[in-house]
C-alpha positions as CSV (number, residue, x, y, z in Angstrom):
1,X,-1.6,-18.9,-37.2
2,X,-1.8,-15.6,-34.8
3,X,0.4,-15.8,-31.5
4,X,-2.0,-15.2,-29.0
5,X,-0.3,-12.8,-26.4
6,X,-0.9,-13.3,-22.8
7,X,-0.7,-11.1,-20.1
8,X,0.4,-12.3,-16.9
9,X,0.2,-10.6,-13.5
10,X,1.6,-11.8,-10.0
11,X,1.0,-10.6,-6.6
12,X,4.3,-10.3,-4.9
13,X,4.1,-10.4,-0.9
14,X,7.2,-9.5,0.9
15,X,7.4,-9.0,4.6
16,X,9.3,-6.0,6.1
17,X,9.9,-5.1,9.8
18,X,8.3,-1.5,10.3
19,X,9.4,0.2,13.2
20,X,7.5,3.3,12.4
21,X,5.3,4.5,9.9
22,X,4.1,8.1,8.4
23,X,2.8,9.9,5.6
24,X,5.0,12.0,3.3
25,X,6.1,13.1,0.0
26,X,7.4,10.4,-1.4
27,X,7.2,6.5,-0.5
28,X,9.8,4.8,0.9
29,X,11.1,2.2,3.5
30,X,15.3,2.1,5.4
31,X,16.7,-0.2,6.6
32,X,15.9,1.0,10.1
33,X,12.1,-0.1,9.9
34,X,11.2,3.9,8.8
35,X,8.0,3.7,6.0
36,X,7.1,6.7,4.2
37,X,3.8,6.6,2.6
38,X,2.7,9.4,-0.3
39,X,-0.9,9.9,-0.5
40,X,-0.5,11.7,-3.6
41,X,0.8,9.1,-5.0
42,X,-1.9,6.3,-3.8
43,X,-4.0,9.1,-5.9
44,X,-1.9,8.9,-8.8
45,X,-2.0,4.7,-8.7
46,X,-5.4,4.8,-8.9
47,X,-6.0,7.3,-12.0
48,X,-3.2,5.7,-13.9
49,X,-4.4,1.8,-13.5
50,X,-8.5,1.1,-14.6
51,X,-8.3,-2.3,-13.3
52,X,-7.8,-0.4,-9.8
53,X,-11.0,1.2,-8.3
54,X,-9.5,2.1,-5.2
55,X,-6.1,2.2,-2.8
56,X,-7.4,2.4,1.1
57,X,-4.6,2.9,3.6
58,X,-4.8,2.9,7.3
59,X,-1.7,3.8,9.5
60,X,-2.7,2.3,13.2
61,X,0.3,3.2,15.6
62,X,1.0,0.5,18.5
63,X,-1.7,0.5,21.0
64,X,-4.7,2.3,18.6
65,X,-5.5,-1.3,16.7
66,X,-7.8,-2.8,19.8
67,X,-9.4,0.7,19.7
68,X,-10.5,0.2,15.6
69,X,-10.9,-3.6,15.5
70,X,-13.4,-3.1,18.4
71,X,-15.3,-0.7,15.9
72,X,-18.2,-1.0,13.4
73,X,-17.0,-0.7,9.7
């Protein structure tokens, strides 16, 4: 009898104090609360992976969020 192989995916959710956060090259977080986000590679994410259709990320800086969540989407 075959081994049937199965493929097993988890979504891991971790929780990390941001103190500020900004686009760059190259992602990254320090241990100081500073997030790097690279939009080139969100893009490269989403060409590489089929099962994802699209990576949508917003950077709201402290006192903007009432501002959007007030908005139409």
């Amino acid at each position: 009898m075959a081994e049937k192989e199965i493929d097993l995916r988890r979504l891991v959710i971790k929780a990390f104090h941001m103190t500020d956060v900004e686009w760059g090259e190259y992602n990254n977080i320090t241990t100081d609360g500073h997030m790097t986000v690279s939009k080139e590679m969100i893009d490269q994410l989403v060409a590489q992976d089929d099962c994802i259709e699209k990576i949508d990320i917003q950077i709201i800086k402290p006192g903007y969020h009432s501002n959007l969540n007030k908005s139409a989407w």
